[in-house]
N, C-alpha and C positions, 0 to 999 in steps of 0.2 A: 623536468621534475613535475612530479603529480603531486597535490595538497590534498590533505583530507583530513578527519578531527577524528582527536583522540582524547576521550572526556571530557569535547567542545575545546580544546586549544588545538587550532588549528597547525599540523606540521607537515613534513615532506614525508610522502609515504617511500618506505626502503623501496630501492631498486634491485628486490628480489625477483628470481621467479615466482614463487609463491605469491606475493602480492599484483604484480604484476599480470597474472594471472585473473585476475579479478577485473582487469580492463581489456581483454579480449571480446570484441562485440559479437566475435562470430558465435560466441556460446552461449550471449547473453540472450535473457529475455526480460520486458518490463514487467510489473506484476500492478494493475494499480486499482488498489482497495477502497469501495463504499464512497466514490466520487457521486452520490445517488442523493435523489431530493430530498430522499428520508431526514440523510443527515445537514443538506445544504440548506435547505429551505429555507426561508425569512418569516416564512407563515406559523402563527401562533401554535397552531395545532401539527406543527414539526416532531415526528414519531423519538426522534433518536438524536438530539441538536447536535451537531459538530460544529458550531459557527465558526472557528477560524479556519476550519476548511476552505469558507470563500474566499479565503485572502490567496489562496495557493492555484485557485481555478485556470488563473491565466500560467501561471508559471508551470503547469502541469502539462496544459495542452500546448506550449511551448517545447518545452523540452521532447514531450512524445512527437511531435510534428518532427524534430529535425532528426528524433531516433528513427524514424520511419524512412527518411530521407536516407536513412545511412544503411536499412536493410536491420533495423533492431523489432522483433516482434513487441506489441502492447498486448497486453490480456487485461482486460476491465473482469473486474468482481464485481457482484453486487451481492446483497445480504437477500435472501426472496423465503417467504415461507407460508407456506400453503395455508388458504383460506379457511380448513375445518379448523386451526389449533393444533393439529398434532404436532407440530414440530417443536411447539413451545408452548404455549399456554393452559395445553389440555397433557400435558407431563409437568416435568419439574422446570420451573420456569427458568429463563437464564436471570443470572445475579445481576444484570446492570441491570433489567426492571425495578429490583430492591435497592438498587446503591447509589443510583444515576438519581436520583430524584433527591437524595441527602444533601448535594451538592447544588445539581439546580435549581430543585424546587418541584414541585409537581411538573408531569408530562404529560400535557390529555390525549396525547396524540397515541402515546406509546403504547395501546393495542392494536395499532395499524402500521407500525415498523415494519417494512420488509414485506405489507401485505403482495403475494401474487396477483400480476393485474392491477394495481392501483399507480396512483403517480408517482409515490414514493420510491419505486423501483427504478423511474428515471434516472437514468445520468445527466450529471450536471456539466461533465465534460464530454469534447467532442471524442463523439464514434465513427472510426476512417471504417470504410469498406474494407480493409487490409485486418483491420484488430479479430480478437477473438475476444470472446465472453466465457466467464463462468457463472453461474447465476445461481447457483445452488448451496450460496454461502450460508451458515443458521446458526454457525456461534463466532467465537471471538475471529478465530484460525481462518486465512485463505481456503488452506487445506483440509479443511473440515467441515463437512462431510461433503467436499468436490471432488470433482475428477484433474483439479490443477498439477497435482504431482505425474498423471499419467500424461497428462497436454505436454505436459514440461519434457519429461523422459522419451516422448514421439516427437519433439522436438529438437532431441538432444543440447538441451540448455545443462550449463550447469555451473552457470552466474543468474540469480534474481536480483534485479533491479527495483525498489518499492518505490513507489509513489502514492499519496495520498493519504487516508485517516483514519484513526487516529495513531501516532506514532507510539503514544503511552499504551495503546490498548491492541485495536486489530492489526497493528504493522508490527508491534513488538512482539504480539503471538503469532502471526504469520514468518514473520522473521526467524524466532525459535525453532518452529514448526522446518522450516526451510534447510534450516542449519543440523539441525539433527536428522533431516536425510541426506545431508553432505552436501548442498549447494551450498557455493557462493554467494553472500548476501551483500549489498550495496544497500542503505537506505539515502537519502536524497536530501538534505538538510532543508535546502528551499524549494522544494516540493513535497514537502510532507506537513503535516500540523499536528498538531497534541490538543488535549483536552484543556490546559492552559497552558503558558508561557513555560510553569517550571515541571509541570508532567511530558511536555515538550522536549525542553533538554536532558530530562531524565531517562526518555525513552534513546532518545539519541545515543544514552553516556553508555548505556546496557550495551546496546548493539557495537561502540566502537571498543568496547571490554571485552566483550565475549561470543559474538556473533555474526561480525563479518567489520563492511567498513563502511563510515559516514562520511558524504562527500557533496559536492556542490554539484548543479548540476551543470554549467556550464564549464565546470572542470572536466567532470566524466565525457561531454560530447567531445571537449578538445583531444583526450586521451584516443577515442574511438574513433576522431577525425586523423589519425598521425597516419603517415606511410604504414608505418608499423603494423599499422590493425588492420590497413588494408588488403595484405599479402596471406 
């Protein structure tokens, strides 16, 4: 029996094909979003803060380590936008510059989010020689404006597995984004983070309603560790 949550109560997922289908490794790939200093950082002048992102560091590059091990591709996002302003600043800006700041408080960093070239494009978590990158992230969406959906499709995936942040904001529109081009979505319950605790579980409760399935991850390895998935 496989568990997974359904508006955060955790139960036994049917032993359909349909579902069951969503734990097939051979189709899956990981997806994992803005793991980058921008948003990790501890330093004051942190362009985009996700701080509980750093609670999830270790459990991310856990889980990807033993995906790796079993033949599961990772694909790292990062958010990156070109140094003139065009992508944002010098058009119509994106809305978290106006809405993020309501909430935490001023950002002084937040016109250097995502600069090209700078540190904040780092990743906070480990990059295997095996992974692949997208780096052409510049709004909420994985898939906007990348080439992730075409990586995906020359990959023949067609289960996403999310890892990483925000689950309320860039996992839940990459999610969407995901699911209305027909993949399978998986988000990660302890490998993802939210903006707080309860845009956290809320991002969760969307995804296990209408957009695929929320699950542990040490659950999902076991499923992809079985004879089953091996064959």
């Amino acid at each position: 029996m496989t568990r997974y949550y359904v508006y955060e109560e955790e139960k036994t997922m049917p032993d359909t094909p349909e579902f069951m289908a969503y734990l097939d490794r051979k189709t899956t790939a990981i997806v994992s979003i803005d793991m980058h200093e921008g948003h990790l950082s501890e330093k004051a002048d942190c362009p985009c803060p996700a701080p509980r992102g750093r609670n999830v560091v270790s459990a991310i590059d856990a889980f990807h380590a033993q995906a790796r091990n079993l033949g599961v591709p990772v694909i790292h996002v990062v958010s990156t936008l070109r140094p003139s302003g065009i992508d944002d600043s010098k058009g119509i800006p994106a809305a978290w510059r106006l809405t993020m700041p309501e909430y935490f408080g001023p950002i002084p960093g937040a016109p250097l989010h995502g600069l090209e070239g700078s540190e904040w494009t780092k990743l906070r978590t480990h990059f295997d020689p095996r992974d692949e990158i997208v780096d052409t992230k510049k709004r909420l969406s994985a898939f906007y404006p990348t080439d992730l959906d075409f990586m995906l499709r020359q990959m023949k995936v067609e289960t996403v597995v999310f890892t990483g942040v925000n689950n309320d904001c860039c996992i839940l529109n990459s999610a969407f984004d995901a699911s209305n081009r027909n993949y399978r979505v998986v988000v990660l319950k302890d490998a993802t983070a939210g903006t707080n605790e309860h845009l956290e579980a809320a991002g969760r409760t969307i995804v296990s309603l209408f957009l695929g399935v929320v699950m542990d991850s040490a659950e999902l390895l076991r499923a992809w560790d079985t004879e089953l998935y091996w064959n």
